[in-house]
GUDODO-164636 format. One record per atom (N, C-alpha, C, O, CB): residue number from 0; chain; atom name; y, z, x. Coordinates in steps of 0.02 Angstrom, whole numbers, padded with zeros to 5 digits. Each point is the difference from the previous one (the first is absolute). Glycine has a CB too. Layout:
BEGIN
- NUM,A,CA,Y,Z,X
...
This chain:
BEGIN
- 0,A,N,03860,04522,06283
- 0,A,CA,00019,00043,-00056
- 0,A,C,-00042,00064,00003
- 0,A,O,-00058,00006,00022
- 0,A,CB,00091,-00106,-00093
- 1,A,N,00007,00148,00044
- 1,A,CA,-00041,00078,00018
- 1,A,C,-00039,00007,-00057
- 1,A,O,00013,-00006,-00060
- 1,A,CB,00075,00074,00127
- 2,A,N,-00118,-00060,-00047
- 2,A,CA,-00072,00032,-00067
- 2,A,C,00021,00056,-00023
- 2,A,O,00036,00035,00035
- 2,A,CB,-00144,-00066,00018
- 3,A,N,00089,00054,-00123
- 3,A,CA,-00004,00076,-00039
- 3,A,C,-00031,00054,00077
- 3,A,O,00046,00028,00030
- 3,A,CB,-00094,-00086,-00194
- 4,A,N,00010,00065,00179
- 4,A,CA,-00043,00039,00062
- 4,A,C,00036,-00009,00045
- 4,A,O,-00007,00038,00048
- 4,A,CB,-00100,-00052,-00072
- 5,A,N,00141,-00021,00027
- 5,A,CA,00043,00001,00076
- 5,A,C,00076,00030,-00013
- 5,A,O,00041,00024,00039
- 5,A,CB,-00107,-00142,00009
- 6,A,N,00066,00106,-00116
- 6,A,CA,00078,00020,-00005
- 6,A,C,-00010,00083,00015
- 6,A,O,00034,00031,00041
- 6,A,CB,00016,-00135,-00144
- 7,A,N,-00111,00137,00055
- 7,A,CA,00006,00061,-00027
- 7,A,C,-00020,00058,00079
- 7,A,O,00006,00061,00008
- 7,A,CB,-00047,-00118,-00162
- 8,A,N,00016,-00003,00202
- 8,A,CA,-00037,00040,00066
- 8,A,C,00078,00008,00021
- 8,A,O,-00001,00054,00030
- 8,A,CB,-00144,-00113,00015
- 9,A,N,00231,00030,-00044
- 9,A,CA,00028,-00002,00034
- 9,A,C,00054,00043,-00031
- 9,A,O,00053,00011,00029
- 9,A,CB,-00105,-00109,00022
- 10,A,N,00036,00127,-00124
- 10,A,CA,00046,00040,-00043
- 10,A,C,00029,00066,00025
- 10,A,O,-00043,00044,00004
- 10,A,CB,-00019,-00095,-00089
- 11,A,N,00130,00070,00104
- 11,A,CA,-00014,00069,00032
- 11,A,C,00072,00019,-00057
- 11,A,O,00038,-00039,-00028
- 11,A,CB,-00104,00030,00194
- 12,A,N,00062,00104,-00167
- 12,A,CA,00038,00012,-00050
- 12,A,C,00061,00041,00052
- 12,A,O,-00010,00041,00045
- 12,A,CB,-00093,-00037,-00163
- 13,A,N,00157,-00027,00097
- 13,A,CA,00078,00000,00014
- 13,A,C,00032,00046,-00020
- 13,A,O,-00013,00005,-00060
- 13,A,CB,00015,-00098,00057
- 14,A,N,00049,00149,00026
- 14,A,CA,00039,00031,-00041
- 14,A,C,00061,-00046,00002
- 14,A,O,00016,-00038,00046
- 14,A,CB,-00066,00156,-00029
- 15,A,N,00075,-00109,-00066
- 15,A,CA,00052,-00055,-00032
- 15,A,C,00070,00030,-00005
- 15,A,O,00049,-00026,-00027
- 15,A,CB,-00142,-00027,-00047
- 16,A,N,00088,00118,00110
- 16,A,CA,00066,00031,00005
- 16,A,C,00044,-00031,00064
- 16,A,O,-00017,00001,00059
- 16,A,CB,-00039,00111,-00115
- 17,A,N,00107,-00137,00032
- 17,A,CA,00059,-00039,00050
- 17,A,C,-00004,-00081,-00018
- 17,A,O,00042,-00039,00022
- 17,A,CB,-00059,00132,00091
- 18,A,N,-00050,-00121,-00164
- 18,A,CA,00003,-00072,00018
- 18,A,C,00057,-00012,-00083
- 18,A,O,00011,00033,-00050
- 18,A,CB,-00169,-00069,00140
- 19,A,N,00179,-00030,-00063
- 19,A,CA,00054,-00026,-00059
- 19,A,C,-00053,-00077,-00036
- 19,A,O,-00039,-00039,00027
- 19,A,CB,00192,00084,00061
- 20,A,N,-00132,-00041,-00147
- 20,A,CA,-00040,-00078,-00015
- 20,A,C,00065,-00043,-00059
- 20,A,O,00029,00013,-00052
- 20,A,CB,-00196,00048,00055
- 21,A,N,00164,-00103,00036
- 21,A,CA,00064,-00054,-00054
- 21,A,C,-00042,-00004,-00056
- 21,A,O,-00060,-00013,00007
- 21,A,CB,00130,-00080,00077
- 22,A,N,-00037,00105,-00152
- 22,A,CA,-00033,-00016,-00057
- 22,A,C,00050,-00046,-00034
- 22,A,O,00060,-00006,00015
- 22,A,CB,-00133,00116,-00022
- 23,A,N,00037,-00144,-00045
- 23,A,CA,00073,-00035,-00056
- 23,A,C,00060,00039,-00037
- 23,A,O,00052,-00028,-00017
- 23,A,CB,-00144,-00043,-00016
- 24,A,N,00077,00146,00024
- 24,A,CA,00033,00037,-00020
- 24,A,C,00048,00038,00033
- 24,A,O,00047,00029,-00028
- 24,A,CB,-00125,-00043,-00027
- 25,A,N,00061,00014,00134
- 25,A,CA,00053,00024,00040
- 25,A,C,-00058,00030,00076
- 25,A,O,-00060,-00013,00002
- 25,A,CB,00173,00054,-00132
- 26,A,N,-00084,-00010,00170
- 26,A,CA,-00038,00024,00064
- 26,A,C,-00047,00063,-00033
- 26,A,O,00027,00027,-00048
- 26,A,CB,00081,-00061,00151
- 27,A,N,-00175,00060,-00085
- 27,A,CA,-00018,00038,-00017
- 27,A,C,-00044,00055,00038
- 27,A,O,-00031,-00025,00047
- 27,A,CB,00061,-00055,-00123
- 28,A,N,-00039,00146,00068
- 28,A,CA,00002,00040,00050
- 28,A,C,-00049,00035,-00036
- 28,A,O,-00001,00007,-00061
- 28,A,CB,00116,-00011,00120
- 29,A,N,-00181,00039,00005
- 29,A,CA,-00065,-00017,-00039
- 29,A,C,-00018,00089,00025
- 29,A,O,00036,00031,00039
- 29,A,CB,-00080,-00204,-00028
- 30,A,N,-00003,00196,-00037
- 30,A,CA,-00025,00067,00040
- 30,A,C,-00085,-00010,-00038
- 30,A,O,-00020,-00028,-00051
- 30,A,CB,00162,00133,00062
- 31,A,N,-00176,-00068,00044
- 31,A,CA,-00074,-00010,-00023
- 31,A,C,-00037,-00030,00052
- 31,A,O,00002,00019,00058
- 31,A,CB,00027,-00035,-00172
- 32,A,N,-00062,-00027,00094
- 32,A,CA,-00063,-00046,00052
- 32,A,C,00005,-00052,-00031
- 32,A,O,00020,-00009,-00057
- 32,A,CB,-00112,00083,00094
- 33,A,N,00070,-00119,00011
- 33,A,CA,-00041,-00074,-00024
- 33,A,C,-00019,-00029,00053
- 33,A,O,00025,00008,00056
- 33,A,CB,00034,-00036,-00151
- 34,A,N,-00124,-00026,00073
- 34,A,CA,-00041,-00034,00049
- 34,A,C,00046,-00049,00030
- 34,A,O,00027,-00044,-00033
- 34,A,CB,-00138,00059,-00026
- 35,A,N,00120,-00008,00116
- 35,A,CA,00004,-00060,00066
- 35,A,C,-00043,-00028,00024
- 35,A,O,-00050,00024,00026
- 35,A,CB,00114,00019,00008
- 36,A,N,-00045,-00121,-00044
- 36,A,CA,-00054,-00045,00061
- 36,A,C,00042,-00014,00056
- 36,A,O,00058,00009,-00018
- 36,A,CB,-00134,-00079,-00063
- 37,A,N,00071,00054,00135
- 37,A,CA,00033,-00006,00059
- 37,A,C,00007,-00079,-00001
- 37,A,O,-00048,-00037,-00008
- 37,A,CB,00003,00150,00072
- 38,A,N,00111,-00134,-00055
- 38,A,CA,-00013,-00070,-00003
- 38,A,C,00013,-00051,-00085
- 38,A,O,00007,-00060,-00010
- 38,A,CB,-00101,00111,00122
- 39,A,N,00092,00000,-00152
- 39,A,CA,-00003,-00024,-00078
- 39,A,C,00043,00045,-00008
- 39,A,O,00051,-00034,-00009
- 39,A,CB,-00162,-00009,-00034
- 40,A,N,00135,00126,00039
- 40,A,CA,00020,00015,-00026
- 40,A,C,-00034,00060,-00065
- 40,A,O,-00059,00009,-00016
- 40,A,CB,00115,-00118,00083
- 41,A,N,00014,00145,-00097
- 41,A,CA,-00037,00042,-00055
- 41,A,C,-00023,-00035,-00043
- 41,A,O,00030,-00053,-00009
- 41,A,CB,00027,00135,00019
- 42,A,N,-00125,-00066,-00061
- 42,A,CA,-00030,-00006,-00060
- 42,A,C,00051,00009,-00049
- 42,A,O,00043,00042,00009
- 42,A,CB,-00149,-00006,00032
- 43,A,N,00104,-00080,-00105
- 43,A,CA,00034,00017,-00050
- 43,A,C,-00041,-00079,-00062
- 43,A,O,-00021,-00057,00009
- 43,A,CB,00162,00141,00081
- 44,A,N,-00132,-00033,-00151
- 44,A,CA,-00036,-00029,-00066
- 44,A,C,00054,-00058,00001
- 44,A,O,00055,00017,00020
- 44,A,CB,-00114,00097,-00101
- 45,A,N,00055,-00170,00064
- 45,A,CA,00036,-00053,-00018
- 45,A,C,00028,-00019,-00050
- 45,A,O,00034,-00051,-00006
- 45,A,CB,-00083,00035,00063
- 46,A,N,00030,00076,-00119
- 46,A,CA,00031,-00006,-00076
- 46,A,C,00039,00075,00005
- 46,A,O,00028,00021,-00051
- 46,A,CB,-00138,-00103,-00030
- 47,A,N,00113,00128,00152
- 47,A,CA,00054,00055,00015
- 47,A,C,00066,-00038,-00009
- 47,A,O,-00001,-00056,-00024
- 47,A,CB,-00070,00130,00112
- 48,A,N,00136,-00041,-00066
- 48,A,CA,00045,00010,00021
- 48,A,C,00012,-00059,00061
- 48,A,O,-00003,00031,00053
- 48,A,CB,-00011,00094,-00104
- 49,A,N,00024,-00187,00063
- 49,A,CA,00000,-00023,00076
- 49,A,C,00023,00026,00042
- 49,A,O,00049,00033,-00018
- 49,A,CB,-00050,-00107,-00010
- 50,A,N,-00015,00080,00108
- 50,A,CA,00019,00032,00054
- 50,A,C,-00002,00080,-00010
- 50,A,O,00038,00041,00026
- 50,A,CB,00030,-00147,00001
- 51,A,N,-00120,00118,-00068
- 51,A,CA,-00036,00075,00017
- 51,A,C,-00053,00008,-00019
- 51,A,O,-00032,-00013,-00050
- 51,A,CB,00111,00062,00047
- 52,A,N,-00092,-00008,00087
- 52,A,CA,-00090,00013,-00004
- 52,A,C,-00019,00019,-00030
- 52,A,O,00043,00011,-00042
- 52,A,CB,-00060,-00003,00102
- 53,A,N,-00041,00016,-00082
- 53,A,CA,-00046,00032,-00027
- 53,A,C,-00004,00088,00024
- 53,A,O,-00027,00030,00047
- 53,A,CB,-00029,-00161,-00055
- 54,A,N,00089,00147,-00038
- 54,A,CA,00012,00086,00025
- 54,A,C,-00036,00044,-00049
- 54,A,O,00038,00042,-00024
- 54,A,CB,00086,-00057,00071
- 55,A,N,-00203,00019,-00076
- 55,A,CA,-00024,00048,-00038
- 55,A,C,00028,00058,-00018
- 55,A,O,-00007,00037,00049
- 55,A,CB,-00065,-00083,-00012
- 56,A,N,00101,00078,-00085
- 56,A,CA,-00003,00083,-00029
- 56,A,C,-00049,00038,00034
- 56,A,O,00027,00055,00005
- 56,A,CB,00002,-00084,-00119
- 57,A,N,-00072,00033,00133
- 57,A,CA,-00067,00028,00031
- 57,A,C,00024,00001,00086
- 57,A,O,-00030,00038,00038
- 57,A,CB,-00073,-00100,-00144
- 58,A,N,00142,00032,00123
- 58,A,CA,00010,-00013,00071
- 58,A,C,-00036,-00010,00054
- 58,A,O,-00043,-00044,-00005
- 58,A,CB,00104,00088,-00033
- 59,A,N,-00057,-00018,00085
- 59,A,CA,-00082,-00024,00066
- 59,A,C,-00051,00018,-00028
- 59,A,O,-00047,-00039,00009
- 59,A,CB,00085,00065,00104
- 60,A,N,-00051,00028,-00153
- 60,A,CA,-00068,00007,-00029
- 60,A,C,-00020,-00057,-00054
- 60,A,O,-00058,-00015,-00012
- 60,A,CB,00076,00143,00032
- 61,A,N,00029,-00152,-00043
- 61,A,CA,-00001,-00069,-00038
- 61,A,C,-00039,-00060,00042
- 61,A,O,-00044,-00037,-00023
- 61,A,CB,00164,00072,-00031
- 62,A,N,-00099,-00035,00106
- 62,A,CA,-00017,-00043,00048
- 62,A,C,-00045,00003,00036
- 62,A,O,-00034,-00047,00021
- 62,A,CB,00112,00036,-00025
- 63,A,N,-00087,00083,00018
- 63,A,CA,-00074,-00003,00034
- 63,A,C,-00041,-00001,-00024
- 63,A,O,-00051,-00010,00033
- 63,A,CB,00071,00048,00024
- 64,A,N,-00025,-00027,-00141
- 64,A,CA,-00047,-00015,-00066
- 64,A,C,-00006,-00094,00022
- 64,A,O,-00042,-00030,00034
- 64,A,CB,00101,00151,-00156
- 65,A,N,-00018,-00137,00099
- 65,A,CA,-00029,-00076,00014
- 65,A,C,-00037,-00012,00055
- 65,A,O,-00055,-00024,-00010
- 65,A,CB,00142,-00012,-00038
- 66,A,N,-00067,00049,00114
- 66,A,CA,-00019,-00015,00071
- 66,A,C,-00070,00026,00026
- 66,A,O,-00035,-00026,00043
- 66,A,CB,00159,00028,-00026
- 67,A,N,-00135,00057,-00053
- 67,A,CA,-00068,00025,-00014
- 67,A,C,-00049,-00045,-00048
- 67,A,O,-00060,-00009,00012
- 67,A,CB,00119,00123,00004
- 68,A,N,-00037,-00132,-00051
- 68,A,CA,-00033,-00056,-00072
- 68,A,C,-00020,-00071,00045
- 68,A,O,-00045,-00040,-00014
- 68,A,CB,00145,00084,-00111
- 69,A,N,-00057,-00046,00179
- 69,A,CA,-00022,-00074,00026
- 69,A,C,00061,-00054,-00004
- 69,A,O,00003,-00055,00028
- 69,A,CB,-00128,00078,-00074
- 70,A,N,00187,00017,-00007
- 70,A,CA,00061,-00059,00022
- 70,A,C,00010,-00034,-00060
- 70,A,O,-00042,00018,-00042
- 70,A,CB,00012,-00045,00165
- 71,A,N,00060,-00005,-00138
- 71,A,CA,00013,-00038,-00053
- 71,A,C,-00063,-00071,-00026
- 71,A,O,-00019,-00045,00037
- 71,A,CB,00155,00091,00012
- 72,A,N,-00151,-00036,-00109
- 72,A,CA,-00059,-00063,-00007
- 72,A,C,00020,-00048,00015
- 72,A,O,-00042,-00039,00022
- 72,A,CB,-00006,00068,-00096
- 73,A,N,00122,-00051,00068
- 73,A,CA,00025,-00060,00039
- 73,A,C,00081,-00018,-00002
- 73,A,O,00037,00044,-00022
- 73,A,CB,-00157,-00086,-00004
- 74,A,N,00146,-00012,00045
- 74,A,CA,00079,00009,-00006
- 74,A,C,00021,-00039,-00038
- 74,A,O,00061,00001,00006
- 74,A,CB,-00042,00031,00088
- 75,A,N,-00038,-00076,-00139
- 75,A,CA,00018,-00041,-00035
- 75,A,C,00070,00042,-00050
- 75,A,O,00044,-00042,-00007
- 75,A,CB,-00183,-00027,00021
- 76,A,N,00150,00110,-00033
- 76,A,CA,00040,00027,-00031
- 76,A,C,00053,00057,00056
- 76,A,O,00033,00048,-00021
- 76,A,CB,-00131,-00075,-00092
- 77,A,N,00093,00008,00176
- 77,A,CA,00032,00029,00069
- 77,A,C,00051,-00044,00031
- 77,A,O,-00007,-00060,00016
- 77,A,CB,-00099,00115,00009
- 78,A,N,00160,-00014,-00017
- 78,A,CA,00038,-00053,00064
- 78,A,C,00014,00041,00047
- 78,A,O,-00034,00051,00009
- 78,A,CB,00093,-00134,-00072
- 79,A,N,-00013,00070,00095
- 79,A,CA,00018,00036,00069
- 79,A,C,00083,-00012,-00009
- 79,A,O,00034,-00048,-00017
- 79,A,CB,-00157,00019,00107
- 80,A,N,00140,00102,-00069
- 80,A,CA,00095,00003,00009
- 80,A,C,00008,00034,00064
- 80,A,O,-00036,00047,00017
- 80,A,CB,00078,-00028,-00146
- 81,A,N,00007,-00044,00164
- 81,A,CA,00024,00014,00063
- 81,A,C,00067,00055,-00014
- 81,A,O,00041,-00011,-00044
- 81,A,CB,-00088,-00118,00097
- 82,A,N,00050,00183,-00012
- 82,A,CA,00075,00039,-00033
- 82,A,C,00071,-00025,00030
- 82,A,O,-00013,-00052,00030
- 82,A,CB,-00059,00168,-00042
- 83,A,N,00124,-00105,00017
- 83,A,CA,00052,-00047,00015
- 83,A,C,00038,00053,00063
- 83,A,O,00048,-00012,00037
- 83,A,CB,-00033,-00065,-00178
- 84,A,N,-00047,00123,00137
- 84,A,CA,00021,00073,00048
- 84,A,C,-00040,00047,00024
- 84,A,O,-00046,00001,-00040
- 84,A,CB,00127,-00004,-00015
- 85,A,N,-00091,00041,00094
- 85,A,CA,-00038,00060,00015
- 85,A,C,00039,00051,00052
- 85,A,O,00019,-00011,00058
- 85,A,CB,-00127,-00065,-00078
- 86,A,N,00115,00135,-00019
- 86,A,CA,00052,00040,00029
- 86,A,C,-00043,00031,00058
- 86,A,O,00026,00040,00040
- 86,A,CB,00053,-00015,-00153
């Protein structure tokens, strides 16, 4: 099992223009950033929207604020979504 420190060493940030993500509400089509793990998939809050990442208002600078900070304190409130397309 991956540790908090191992997840956050493997976090890299994505442009999200072209990817598709199945949601319950219908297919959904994303613009912005969000963290990728390779192998897991995009980041996304688990009380979001299901099957979409984590796309900050702040955008890569959003992200590189965290990634600079050291990463998330941990994932207990994290899952991972895979997109269903990539143009």
């Amino acid at each position: 099992m991956d540790t908090t420190k191992e997840l956050n060493a493997r976090l890299e940030i994505v442009n999200l223009k072209g990817y598709r993500f199945n949601t319950p509400k219908g297919i959904c089509t994303m613009r912005g950033f969000a963290f990728f793990i390779k192998g897991k998939g995009f980041v996304r809050f688990k009380h979001d929207l299901p099957g979409v990442p984590y796309a900050p208002c702040g955008g890569r600078k959003a992200l590189l604020s965290i990634l600079n900070s050291g990463g998330f304190v941990n994932y207990d409130g994290l899952e991972f979504t895979n997109p269903i397309s990539e143009n």
